[in-house]
C-alpha positions as a Python dict, from the first residue, in 0.01 Angstrom:
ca = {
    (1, 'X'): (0, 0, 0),
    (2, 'X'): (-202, 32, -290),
    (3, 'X'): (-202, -136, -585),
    (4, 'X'): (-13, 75, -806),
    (5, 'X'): (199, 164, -584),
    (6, 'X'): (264, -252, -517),
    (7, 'X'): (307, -282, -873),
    (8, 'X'): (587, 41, -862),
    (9, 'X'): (779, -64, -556),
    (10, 'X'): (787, -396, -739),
    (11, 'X'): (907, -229, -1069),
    (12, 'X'): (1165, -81, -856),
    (13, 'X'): (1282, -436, -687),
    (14, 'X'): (1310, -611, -1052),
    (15, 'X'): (1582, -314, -1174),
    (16, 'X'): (1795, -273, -897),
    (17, 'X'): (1792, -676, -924),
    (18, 'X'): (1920, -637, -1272),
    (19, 'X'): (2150, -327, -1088),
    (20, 'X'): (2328, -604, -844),
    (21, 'X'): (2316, -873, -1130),
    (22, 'X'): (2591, -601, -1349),
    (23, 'X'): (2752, -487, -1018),
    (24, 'X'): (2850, -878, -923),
    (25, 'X'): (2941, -961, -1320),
    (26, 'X'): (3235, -676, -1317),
    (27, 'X'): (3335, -780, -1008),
    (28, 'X'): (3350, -1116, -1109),
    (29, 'X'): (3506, -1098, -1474),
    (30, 'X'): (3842, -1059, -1353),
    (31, 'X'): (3807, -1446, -1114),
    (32, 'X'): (3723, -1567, -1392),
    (33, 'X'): (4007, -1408, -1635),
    (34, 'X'): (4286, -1429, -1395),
    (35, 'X'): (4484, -1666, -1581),
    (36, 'X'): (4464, -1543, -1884),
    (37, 'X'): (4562, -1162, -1761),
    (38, 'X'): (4827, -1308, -1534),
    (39, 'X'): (5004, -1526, -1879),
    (40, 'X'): (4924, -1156, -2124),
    (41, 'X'): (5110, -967, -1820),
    (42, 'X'): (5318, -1196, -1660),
    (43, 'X'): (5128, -1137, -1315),
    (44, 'X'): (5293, -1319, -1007),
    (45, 'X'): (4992, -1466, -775),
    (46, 'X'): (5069, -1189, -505),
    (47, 'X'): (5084, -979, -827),
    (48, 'X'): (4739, -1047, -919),
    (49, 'X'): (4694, -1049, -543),
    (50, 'X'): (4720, -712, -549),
    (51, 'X'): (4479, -682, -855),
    (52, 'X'): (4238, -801, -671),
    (53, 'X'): (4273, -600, -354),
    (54, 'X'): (4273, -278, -539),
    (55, 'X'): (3914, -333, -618),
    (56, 'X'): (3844, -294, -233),
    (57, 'X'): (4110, 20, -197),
    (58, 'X'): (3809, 277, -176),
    (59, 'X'): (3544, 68, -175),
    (60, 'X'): (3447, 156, 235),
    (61, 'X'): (3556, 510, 227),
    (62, 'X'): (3326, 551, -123),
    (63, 'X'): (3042, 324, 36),
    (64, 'X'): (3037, 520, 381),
    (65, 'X'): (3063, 873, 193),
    (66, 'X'): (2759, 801, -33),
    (67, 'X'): (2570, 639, 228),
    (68, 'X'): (2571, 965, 390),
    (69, 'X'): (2476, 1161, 86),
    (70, 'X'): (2137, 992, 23),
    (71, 'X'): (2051, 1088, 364),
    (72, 'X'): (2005, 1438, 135),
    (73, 'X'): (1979, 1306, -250),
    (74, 'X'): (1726, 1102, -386),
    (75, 'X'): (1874, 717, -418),
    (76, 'X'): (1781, 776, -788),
    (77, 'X'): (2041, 992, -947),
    (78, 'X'): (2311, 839, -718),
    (79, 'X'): (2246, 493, -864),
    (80, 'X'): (2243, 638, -1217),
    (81, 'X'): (2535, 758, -1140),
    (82, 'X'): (2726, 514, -1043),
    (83, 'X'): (2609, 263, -1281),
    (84, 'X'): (2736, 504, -1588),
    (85, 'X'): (3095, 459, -1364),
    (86, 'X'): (3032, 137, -1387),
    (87, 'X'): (3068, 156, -1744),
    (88, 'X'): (3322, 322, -1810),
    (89, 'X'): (3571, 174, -1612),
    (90, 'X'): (3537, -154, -1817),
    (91, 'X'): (3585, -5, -2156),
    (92, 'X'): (4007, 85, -2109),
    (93, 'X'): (4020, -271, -2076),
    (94, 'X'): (3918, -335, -2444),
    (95, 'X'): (4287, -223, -2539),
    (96, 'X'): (4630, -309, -2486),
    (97, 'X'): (4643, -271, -2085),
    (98, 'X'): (4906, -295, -1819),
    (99, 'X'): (4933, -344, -1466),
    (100, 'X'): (4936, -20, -1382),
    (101, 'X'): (4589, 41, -1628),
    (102, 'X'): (4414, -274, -1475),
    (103, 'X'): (4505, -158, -1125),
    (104, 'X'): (4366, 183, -1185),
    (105, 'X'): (4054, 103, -1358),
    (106, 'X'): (3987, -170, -1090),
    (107, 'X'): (4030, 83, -777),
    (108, 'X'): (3740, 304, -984),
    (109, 'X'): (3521, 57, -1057),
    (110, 'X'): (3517, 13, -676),
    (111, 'X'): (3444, 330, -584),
    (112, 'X'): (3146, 337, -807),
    (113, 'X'): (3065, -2, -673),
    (114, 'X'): (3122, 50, -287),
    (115, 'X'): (2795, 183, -216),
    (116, 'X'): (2583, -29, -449),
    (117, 'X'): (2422, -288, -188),
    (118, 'X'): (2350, -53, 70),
    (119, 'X'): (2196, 247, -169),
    (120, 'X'): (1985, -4, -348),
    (121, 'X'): (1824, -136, -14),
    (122, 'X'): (1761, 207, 120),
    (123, 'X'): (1621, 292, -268),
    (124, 'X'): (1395, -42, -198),
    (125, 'X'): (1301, 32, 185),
    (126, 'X'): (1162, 367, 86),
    (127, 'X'): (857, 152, -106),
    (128, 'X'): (841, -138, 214),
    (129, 'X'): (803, -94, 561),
    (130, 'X'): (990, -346, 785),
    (131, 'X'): (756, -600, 883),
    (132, 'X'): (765, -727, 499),
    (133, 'X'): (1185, -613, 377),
    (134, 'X'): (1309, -932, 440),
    (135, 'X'): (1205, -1117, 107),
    (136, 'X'): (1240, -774, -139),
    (137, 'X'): (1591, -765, 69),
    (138, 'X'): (1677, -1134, -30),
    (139, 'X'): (1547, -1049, -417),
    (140, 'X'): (1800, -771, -453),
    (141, 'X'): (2091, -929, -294),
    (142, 'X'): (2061, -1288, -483),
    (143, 'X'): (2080, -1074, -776),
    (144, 'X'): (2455, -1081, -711),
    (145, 'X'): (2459, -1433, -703),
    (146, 'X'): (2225, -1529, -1014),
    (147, 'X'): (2493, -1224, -1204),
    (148, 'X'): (2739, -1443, -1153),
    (149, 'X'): (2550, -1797, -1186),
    (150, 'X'): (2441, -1616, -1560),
    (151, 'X'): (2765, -1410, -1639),
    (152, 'X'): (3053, -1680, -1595),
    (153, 'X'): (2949, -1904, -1839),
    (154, 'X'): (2928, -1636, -2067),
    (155, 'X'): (3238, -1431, -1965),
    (156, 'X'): (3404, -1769, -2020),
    (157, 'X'): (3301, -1856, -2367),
    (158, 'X'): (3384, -1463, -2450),
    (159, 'X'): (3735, -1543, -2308),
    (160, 'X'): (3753, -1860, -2486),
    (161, 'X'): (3634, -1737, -2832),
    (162, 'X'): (3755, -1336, -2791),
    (163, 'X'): (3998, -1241, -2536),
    (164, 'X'): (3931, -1153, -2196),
    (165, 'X'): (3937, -784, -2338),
    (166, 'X'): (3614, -798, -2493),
    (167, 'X'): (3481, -955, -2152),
    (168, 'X'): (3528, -631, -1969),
    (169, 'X'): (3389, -421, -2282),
    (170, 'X'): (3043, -627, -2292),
    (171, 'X'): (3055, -542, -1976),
    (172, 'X'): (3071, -188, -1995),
    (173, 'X'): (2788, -199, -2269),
    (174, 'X'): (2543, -395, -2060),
    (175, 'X'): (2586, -130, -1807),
    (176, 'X'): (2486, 170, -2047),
    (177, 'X'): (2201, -23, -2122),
    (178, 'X'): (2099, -42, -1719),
    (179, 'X'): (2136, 318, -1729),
    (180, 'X'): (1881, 391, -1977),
    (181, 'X'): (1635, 185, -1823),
    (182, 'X'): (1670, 328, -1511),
    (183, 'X'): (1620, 672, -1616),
    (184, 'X'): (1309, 569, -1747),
    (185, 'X'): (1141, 326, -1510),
    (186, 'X'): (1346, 417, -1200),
    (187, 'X'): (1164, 609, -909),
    (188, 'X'): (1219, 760, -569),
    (189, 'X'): (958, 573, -317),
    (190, 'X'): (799, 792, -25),
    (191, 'X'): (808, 599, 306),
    (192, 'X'): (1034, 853, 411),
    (193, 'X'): (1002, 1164, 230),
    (194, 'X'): (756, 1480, 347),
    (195, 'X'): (492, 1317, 159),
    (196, 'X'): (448, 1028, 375),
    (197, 'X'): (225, 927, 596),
    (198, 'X'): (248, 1042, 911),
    (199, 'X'): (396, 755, 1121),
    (200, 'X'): (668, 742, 848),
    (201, 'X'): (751, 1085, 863),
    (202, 'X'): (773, 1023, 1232),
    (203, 'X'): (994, 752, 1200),
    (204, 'X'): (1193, 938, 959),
    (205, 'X'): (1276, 1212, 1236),
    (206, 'X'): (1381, 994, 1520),
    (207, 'X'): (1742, 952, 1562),
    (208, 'X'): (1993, 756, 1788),
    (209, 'X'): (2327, 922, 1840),
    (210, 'X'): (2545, 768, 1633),
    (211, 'X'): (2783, 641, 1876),
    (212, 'X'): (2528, 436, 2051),
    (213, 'X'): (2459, 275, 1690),
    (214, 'X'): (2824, 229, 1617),
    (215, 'X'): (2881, 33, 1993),
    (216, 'X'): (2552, -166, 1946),
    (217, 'X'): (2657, -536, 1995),
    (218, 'X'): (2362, -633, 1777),
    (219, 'X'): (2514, -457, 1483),
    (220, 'X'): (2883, -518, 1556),
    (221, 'X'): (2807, -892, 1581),
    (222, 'X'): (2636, -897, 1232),
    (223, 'X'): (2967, -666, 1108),
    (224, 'X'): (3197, -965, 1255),
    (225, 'X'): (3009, -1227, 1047),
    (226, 'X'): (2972, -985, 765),
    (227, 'X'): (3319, -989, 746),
    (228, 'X'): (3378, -1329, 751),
    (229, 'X'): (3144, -1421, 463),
    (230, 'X'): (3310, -1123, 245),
    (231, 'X'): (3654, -1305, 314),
    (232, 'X'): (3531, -1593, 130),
    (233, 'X'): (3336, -1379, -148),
    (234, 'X'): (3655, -1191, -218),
    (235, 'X'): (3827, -1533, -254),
    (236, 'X'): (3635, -1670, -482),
    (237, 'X'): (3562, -1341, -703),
    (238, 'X'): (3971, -1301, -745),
    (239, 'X'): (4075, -1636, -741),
    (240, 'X'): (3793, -1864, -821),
    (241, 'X'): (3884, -1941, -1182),
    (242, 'X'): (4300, -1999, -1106),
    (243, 'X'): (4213, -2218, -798),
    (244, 'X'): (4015, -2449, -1048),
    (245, 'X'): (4317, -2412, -1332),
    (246, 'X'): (4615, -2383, -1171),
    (247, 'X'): (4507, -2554, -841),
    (248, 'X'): (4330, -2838, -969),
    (249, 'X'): (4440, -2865, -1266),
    (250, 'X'): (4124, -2837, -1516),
    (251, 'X'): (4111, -2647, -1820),
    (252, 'X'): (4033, -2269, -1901),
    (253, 'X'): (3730, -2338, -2136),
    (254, 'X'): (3545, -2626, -1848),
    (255, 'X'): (3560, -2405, -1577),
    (256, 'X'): (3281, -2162, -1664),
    (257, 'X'): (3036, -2362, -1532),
    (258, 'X'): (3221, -2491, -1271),
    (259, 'X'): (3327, -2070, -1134),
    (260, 'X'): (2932, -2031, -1137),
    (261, 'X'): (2846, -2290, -860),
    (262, 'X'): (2942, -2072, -547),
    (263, 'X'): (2700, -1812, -710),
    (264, 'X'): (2406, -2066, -792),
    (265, 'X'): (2449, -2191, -435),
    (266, 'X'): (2436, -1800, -297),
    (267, 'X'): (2106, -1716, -514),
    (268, 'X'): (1953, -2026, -291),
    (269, 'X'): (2128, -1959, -5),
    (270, 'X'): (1978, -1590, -5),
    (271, 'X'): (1657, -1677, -141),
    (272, 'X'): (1602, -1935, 80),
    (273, 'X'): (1685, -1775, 406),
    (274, 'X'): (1500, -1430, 305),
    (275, 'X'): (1167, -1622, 276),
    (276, 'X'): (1214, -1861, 601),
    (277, 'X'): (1341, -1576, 822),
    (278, 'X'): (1022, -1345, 671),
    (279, 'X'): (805, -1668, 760),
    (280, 'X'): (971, -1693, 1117),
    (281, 'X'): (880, -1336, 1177),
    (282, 'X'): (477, -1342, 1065),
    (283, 'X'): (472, -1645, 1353),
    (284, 'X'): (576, -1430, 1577),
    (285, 'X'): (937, -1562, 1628),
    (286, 'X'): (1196, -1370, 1754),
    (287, 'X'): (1436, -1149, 1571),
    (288, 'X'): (1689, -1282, 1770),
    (289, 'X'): (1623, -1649, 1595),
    (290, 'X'): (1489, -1551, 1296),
    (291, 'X'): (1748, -1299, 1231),
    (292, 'X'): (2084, -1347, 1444),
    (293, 'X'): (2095, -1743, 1531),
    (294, 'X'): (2009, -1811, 1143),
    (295, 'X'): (2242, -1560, 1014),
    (296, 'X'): (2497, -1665, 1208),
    (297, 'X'): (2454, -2000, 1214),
    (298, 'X'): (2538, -2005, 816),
    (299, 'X'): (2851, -1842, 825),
    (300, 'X'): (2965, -2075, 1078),
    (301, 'X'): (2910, -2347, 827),
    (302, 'X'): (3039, -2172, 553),
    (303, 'X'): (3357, -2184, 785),
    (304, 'X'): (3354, -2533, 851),
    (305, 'X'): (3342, -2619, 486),
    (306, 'X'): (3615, -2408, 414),
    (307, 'X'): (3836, -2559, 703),
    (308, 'X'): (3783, -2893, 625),
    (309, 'X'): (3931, -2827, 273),
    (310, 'X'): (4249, -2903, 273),
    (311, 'X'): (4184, -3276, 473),
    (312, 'X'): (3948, -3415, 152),
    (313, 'X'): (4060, -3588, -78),
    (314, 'X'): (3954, -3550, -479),
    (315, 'X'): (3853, -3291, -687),
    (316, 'X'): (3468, -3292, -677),
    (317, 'X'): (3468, -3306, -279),
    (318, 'X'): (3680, -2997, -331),
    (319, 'X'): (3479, -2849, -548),
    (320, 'X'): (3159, -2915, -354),
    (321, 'X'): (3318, -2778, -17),
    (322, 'X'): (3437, -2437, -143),
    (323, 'X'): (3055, -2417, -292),
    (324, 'X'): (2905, -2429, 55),
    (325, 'X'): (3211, -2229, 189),
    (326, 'X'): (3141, -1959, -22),
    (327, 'X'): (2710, -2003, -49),
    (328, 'X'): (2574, -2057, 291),
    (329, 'X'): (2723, -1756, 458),
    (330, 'X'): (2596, -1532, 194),
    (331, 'X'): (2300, -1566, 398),
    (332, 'X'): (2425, -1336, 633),
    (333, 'X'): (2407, -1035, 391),
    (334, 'X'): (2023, -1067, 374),
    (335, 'X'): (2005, -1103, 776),
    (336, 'X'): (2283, -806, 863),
    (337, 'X'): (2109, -520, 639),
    (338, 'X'): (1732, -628, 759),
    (339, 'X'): (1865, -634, 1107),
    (340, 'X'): (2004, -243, 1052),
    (341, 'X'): (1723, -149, 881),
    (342, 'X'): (1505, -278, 1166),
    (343, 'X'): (1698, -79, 1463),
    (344, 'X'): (1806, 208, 1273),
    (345, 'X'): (1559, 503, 1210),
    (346, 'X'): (1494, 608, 865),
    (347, 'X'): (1694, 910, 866),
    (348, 'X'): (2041, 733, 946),
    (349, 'X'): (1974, 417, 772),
    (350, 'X'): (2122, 459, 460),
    (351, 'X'): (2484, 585, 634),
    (352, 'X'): (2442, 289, 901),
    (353, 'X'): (2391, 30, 600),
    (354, 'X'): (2712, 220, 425),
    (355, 'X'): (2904, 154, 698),
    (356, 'X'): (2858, -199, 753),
    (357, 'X'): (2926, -250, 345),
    (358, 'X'): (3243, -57, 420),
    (359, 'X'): (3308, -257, 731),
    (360, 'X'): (3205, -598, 550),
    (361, 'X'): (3455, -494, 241),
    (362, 'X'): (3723, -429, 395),
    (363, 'X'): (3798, -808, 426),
    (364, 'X'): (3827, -774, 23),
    (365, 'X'): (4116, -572, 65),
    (366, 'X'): (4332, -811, 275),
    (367, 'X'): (4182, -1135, 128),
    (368, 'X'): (4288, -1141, -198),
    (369, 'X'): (4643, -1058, -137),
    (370, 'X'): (4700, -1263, 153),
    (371, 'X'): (4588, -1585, -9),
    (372, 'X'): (4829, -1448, -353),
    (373, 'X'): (5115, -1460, -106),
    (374, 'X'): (5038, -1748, 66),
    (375, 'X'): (5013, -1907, -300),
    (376, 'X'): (5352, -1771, -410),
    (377, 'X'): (5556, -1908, -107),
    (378, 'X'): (5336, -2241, -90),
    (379, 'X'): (5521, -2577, -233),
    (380, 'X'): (5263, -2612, -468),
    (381, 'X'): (4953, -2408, -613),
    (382, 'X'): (4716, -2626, -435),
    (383, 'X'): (4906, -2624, -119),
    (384, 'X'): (4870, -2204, -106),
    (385, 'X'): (4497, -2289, -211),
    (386, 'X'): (4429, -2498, 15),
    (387, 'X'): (4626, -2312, 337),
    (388, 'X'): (4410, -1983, 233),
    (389, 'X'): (4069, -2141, 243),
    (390, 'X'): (4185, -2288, 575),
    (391, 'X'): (4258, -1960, 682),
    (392, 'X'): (3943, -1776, 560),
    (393, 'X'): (3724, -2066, 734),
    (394, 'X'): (3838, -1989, 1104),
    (395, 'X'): (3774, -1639, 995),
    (396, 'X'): (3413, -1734, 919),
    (397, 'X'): (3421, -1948, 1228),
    (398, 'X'): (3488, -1678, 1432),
    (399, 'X'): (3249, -1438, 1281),
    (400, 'X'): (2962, -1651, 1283),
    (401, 'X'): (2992, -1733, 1681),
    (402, 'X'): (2998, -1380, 1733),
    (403, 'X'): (2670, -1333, 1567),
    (404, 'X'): (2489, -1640, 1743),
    (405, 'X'): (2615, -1504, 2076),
    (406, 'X'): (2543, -1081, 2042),
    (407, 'X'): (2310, -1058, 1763),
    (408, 'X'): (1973, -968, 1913),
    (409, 'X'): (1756, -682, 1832),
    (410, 'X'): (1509, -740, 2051),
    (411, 'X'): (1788, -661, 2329),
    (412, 'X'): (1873, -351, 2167),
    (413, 'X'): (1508, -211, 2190),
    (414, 'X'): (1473, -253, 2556),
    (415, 'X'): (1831, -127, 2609),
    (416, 'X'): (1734, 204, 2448),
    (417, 'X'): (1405, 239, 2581),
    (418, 'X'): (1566, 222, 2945),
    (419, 'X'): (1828, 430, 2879),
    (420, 'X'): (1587, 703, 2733),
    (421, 'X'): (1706, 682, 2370),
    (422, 'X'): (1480, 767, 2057),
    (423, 'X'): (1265, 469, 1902),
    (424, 'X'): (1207, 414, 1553),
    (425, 'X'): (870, 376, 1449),
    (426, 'X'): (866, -48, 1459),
    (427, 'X'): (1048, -18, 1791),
    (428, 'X'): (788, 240, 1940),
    (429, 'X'): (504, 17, 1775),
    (430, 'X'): (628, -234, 2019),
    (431, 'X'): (680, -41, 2319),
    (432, 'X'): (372, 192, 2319),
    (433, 'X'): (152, 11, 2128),
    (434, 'X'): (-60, 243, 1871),
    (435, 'X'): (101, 524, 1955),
    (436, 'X'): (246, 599, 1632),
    (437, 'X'): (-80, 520, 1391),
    (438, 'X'): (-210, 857, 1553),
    (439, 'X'): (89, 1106, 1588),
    (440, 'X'): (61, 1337, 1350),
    (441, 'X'): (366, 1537, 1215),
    (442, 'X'): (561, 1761, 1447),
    (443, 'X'): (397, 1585, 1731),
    (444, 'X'): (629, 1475, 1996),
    (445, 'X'): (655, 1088, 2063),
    (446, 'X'): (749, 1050, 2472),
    (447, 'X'): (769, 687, 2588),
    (448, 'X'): (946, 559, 2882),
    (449, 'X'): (1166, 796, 3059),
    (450, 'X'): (1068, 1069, 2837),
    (451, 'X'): (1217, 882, 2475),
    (452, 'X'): (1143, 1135, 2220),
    (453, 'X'): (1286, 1235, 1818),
    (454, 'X'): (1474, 1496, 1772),
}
């Protein structure tokens, strides 16, 4: 890559950064509002339950539709796009709202959010080839977790000082702002576009019949602990701030701070694990360790902080618990999109990344409401809290066992080259070794048992 193109792709990484830094702050604001909203509307918990959950109500079938469209449109108008939804949806909320307003403008802001992760790494992996995703990967996704580290603290004190009504609308300003940035800095990169060079616009013609993706235990394992970590990020976005007022008892202007740590944790957590799982890989590690094991191996201790919850005793050993619970599997967001965008080729990556963000998110819609009800028929606040982290740390548990055991891409290579299945470029780097640094365009690829694109 040369150096201006570096310097671009770069460009690129810092905005949609900033793009997943908004996206987590709105989906955050209303965590940290909730008991304020719930005492202006008189909100039940499986009330705001709901509230939550409707966020998540066309998140996966908005994710999986767009991740299919920029398989045709340029990533760059689709993420201006739904950044100026973005917007929008938080400026109703500046008025006099009910539950039937906050509801609606929640279910839109989540189809304009549903794709976001997914289009933004398939923006991104258009300017870096696989061997060097991982850490660009772990840069845009911790973005999520340092919008929230930056954006509670200051939601909180606009709360505090101005209503939670103005916390939406700053919201919705911020965004506009994103917007006009992007328009002017934002750019399409050409890994995978007719301009490319010709191993990439090999790769980008290879295909594996979707089925065959869908079924692929490597995948389905990273879903499983996908799934599990969103449990517990859908927890703590809806319910973070009442668990700390209502469950433990402190008070609505201390917990600003105190909502943030779960997201400071994640920005390490992601960081972290994007740069050692990168470093694993240059040493010639396998995927399978450097990718499933580690991946898997932090949701399962995300789990086991969340189900020892309810057995510790005092608030900051609570507090520190649903940190990790909520942190350390974020990890597996970084490892599940570098593992699909290392088996999947170029031209069915961005609707294989959709779908596991719809598959991943549709833990959001259940979580939320399940741990409202299990609050509202609980003894005592803490008791529901308590019993729902419980719940969404066997969930973890589960998830991240599954990923330790299946995850393996390495597996997944071999399988398809017996079976006669198309290779992606990295995969047919492996197998036939140079063959793709002199195919030219058009060219047809065979490898063993006559694997070829389409």
């Amino acid at each position: 890559m040369r150096a201006s193109d570096r310097s671009r792709a770069w460009i690129v990484v810092v905005l949609l950064f900033m793009f997943m830094v908004i996206n987590f702050a709105d989906k955050a604001v209303i965590g940290i509002a909730a008991v304020p909203i719930m005492q202006e509307l008189q909100l039940g918990p499986r009330q705001f339950g709901l509230v939550g959950s409707s966020f998540y109500l066309l998140f996966a079938v908005s994710s999986v539709a767009t991740g299919f469209l920029v398989n045709r449109v340029q990533t760059r108008w689709v993420l201006l796009a739904m950044s100026f939804i973005w917007a929008l949806t938080q400026f109703p909320m500046i008025g006099s709202v009910g539950l039937e307003t906050l509801v609606a403008c929640r279910i839109a802001l989540g189809i304009g959010e549903g794709p976001t992760a997914p289009v933004a790494l398939h923006s991104a992996y258009k300017w870096f080839p696989n061997e060097v995703r991982t850490l660009p990967t772990a840069v845009i996704l911790q973005g999520g977790a340092i919008g929230v580290l930056v954006a509670l603290p200051l939601l909180n004190w606009i709360i505090v000082r101005w209503t939670w009504h103005w916390a939406f609308g700053s919201l919705g300003l911020v965004g506009l702002v994103w917007c006009a940035l992007w328009l002017v800095f934002g750019r399409e990169g050409a890994l995978d576009t007719e301009s490319a060079k010709p191993k990439e616009a090999a790769q980008s013609s290879l295909r594996v019949g979707y089925a065959q993706l869908l079924l692929s235990p490597t995948i389905l394992a990273c879903w499983a602990a996908s799934f599990g970590a969103n449990w517990a990020l859908s927890l703590a976005l809806s319910w973070q701030g009442a668990y700390l007022v209502k469950g433990l008892g402190l008070a609505q202007s201390s917990i600003g701070f105190l909502g943030a740590l779960p997201a400071g944790g994640s920005a390490v957590a992601m960081l972290a694990t994007g740069w050692y799982s990168q470093r694993l890989l240059s040493r010639g590690v396998s995927s399978r360790v450097a990718r499933g094991i580690l991946g898997g191996l932090s949701v399962v201790l995300g789990g086991a902080a969340l189900a020892l919850l309810p057995y510790v005793p005092g608030i900051p050993v609570k507090i520190a618990l649903t940190t990790l619970g909520v942190a350390l599997p974020s990890a597996i967001y970084i490892i599940s999109n570098a593992v699909v965008g290392e088996i999947t080729p170029v031209a069915q990556r961005g609707a294989l990344l959709a779908i596991g963000t719809a598959v991943a998110s549709s833990a959001g819609l259940l979580a939320p409401y399940v741990m409202g009800s299990v609050i509202e028929s609980a003894t005592t606040p803490l008791d529901g809290f308590n019993t729902g982290f419980f719940m969404c740390g066997v969930i973890m548990l589960v998830g991240g066992v599954i990923a330790i055991a299946f995850a393996n891409p390495e597996r997944e290579v071999e399988w398809w080259s017996r079976r006669g299945r198309p290779l992606t470029h990295a995969q047919a780097e492996k197998w036939i070794p140079g063959s793709m640094r002199s195919l030219s365009p058009g060219r047809a690829l065979r490898g063993p048992r006559g694997i070829t694109p389409e």
